[in-house]
LUMMISE-607725 format. One record per residue: chain; y, x, z of N, C-alpha, C in turn. Coordinates in steps of 0.001 Angstrom, whole numbers, plus 500000, padded with zeros to 6 digits. Each point is the difference from the previous one (the first is absolute). Example, Ala and Ser with C-alpha at 12.3 -4.5 7.8 and 13.67 -1.06 7.14 Angstrom:
! residues 2
<r A, <494310, 513190, 507800>, <501190, 499110, 500000>, <501200, 500900, 500000>>
<r A, <501050, 499650, 499280>, <501190, 500820, 500060>, <501090, 499230, 500730>>
***
This chain:
! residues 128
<r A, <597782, 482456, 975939>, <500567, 499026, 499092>, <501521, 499921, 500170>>
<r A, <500403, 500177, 501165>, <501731, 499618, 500545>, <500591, 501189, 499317>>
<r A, <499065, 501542, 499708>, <500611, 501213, 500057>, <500537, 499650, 498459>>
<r A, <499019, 499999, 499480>, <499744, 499454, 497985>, <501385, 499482, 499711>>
<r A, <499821, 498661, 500366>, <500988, 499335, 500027>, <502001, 500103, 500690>>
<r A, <499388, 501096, 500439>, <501864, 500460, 500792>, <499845, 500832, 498906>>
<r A, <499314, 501208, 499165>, <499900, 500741, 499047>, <500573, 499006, 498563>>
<r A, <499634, 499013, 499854>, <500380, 499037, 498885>, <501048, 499864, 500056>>
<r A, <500762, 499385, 501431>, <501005, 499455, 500118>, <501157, 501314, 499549>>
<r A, <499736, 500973, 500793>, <500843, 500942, 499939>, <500162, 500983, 498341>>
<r A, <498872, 499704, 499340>, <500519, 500510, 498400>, <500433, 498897, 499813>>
<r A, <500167, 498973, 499416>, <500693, 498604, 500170>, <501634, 500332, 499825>>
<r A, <500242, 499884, 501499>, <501485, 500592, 500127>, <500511, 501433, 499646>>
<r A, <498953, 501332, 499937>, <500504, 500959, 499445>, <500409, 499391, 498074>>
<r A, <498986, 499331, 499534>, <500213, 500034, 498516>, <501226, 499273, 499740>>
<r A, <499770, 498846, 500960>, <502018, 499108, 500140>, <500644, 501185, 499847>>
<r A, <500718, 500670, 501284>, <500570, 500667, 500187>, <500446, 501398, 498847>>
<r A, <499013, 500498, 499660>, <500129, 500767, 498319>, <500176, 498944, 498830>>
<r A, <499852, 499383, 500099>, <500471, 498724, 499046>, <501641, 499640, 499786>>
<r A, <500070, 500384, 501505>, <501711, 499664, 500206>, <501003, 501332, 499853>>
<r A, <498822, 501014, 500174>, <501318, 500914, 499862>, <499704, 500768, 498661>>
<r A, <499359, 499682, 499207>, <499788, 499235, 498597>, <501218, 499882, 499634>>
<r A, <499911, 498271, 500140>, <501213, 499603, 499293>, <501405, 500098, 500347>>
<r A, <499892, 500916, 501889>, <501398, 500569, 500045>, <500574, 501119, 499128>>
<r A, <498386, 500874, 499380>, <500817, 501260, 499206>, <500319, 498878, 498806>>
<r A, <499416, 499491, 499583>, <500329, 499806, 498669>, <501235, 498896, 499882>>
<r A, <500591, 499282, 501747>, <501697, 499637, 499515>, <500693, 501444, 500047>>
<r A, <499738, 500577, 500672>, <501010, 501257, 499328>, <500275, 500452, 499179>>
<r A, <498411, 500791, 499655>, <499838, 500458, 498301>, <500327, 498929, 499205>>
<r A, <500012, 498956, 500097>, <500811, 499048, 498841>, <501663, 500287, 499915>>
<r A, <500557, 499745, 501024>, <501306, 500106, 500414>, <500322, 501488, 499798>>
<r A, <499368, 500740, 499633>, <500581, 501636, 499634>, <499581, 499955, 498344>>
<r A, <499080, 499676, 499605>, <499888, 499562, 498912>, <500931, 499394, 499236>>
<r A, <500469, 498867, 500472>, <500996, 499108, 499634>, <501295, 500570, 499612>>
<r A, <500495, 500993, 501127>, <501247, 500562, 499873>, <499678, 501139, 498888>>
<r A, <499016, 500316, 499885>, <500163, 501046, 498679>, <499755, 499640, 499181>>
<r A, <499716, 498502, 500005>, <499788, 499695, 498682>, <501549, 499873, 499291>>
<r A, <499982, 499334, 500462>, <501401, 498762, 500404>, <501546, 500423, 500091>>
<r A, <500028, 501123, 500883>, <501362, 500233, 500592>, <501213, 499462, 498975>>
<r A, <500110, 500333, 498515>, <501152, 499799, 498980>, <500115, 498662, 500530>>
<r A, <498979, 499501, 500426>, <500589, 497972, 499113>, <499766, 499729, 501783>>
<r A, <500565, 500030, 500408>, <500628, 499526, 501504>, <499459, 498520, 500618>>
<r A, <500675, 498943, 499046>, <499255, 498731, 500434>, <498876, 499892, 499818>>
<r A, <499095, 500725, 498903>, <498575, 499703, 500193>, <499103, 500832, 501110>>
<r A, <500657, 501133, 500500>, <499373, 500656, 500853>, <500494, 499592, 501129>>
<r A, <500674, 499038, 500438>, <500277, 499104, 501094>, <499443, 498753, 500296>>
<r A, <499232, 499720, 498671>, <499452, 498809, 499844>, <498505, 500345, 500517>>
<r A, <499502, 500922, 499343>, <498875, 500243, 499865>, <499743, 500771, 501731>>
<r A, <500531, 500924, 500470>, <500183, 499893, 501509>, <500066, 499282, 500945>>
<r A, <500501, 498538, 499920>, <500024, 499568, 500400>, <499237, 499295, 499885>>
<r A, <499049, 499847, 498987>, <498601, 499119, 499775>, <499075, 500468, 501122>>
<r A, <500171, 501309, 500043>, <499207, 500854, 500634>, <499823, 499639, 500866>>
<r A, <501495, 500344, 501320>, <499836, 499677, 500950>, <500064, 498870, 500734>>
<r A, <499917, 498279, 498821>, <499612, 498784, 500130>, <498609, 499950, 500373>>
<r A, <498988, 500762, 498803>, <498522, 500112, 500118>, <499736, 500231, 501673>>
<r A, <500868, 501484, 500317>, <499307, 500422, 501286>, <500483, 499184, 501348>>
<r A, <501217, 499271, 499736>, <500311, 499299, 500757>, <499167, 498978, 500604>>
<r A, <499329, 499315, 498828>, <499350, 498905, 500223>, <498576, 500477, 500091>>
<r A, <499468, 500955, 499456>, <498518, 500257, 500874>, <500188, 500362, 501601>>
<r A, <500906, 501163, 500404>, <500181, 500124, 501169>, <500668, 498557, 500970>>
<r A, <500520, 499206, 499490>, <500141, 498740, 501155>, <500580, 500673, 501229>>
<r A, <500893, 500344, 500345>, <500433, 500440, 500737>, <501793, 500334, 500020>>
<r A, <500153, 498989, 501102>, <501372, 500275, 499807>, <500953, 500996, 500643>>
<r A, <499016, 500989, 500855>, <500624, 501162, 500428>, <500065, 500929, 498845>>
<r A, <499201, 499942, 498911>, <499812, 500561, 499314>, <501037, 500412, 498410>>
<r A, <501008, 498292, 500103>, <500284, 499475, 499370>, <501915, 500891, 500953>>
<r A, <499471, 500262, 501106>, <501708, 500100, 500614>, <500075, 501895, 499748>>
<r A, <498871, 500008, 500205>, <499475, 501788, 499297>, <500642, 499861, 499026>>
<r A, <499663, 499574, 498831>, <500283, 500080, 498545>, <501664, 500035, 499813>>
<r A, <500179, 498739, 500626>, <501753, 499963, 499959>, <501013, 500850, 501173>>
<r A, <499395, 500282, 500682>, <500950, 500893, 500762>, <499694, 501515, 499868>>
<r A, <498959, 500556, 499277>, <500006, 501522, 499613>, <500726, 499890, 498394>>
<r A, <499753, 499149, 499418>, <500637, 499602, 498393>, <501561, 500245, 500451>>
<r A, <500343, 498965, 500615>, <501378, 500160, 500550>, <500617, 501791, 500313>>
<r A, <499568, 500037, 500747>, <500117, 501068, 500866>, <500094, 501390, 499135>>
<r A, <498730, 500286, 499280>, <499685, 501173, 498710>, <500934, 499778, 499294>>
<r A, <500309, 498423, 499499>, <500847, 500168, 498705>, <501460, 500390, 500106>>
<r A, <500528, 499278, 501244>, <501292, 500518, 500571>, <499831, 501959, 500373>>
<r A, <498960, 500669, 500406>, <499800, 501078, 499754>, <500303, 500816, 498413>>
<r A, <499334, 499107, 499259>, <500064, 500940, 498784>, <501214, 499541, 499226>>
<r A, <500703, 499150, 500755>, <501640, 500033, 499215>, <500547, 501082, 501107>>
<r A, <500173, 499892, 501048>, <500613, 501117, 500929>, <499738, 501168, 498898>>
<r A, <499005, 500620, 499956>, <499808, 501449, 499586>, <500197, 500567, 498535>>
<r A, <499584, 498622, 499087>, <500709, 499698, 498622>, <501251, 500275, 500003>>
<r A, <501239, 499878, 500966>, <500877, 499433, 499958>, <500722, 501516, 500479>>
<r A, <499306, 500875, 500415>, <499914, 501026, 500241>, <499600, 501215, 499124>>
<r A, <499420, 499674, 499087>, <499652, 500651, 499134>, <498578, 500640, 499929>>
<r A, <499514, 499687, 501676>, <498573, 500629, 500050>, <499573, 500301, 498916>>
<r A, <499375, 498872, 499587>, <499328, 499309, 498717>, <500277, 499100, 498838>>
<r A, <499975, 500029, 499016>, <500487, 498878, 498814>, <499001, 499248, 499428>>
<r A, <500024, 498838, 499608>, <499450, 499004, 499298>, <500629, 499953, 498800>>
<r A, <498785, 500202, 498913>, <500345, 499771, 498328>, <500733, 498444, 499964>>
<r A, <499495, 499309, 500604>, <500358, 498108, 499903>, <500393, 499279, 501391>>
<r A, <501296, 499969, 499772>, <501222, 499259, 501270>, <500003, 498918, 499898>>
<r A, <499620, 498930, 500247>, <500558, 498840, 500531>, <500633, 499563, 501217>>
<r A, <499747, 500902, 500911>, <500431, 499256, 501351>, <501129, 501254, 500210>>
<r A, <501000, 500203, 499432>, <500739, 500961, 500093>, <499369, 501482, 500022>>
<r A, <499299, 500656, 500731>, <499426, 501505, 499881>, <498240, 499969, 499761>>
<r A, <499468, 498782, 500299>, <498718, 499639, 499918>, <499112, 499196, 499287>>
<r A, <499229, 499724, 499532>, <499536, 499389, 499014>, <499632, 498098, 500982>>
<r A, <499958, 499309, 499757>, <499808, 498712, 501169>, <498444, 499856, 500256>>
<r A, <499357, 500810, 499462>, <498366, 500219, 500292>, <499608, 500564, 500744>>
<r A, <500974, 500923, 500811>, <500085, 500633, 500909>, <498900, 499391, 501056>>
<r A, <501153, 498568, 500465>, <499583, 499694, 501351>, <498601, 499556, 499912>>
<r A, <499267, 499114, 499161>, <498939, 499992, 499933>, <498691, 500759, 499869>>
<r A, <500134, 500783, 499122>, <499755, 501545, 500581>, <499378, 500423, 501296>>
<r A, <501556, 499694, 500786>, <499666, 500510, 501253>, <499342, 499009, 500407>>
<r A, <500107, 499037, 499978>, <499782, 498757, 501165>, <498038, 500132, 499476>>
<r A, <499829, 500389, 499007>, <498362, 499927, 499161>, <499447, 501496, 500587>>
<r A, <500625, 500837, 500125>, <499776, 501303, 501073>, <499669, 499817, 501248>>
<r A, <500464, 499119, 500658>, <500150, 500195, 501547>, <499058, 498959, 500229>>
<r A, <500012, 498915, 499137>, <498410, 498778, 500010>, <498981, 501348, 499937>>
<r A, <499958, 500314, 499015>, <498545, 500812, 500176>, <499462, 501183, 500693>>
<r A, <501138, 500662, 500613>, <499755, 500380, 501739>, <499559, 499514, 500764>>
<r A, <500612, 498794, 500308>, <499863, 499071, 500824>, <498533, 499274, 500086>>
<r A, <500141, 499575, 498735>, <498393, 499127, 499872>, <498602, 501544, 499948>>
<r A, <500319, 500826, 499342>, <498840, 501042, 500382>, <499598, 500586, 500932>>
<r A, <501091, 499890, 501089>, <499829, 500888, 501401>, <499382, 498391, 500643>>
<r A, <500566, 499221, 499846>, <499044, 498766, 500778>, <498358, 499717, 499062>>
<r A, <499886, 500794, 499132>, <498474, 499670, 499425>, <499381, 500967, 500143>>
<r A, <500773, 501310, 500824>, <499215, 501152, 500659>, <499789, 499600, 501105>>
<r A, <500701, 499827, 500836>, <499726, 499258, 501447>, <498737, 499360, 500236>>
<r A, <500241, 498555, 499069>, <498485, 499472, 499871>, <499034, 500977, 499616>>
<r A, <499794, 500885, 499306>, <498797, 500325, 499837>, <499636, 501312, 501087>>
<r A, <500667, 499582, 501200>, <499582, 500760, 501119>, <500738, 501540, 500027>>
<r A, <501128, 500246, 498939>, <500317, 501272, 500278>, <500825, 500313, 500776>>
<r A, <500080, 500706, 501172>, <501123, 500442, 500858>, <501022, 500807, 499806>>
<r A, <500845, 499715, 500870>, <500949, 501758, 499971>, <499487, 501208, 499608>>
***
């Protein structure tokens, strides 16, 4: 009966757990979505990004999660003006001098869903 029941428990948390990294692909795939939809009209694809990563903010509850978001956002976006600025690469739509200002969110909606998927692999028992 104890065995049954650790068997219950444990699809339980596997189906959580695919549940969550679920709806981690799909803040991404929204947020890549978004930018192709979007890219011409700047404030709405900043808006709408940022809806995004409001949604995932607030299901994940987590405010390490929340310093993820803003310090890889930070970090990437000051990256992709460096290299913009350089010529690496060009953006059809400048606002932030070489970069589009959707940038950082972007990133900061990238590095959430690293973050939150490698911790919903963990839980479901996967190792190194």
């Amino acid at each position: 009966m104890k065995i049954k029941k650790a068997i219950i428990k444990e699809e339980k948390v596997l189906k959580r757990e695919w549940k969550n990294i679920l709806f981690n692909f799909l803040t991404i795939f929204l947020s890549l979505l978004i930018v192709i939809l979007f890219f011409k009209k700047p404030l709405l694809t900043t808006l709408f990004l940022a809806a995004v990563a409001i949604l995932g903010l607030l299901k994940w509850k987590s405010q390490l999660t929340l310093i993820i978001f803003l310090f890889f956002g930070i970090i990437f976006g000051i990256g992709e003006i460096i290299v913009s600025n350089y010529e690496v690469w060009t953006y059809g739509v400048k606002d932030l001098g070489s970069i589009p200002i959707w940038i950082f969110i972007l990133w900061g909606n990238t590095a959430t869903f690293i973050y939150q998927t490698i911790i919903e692999i963990k839980k479901m028992g996967v190792k190194r």
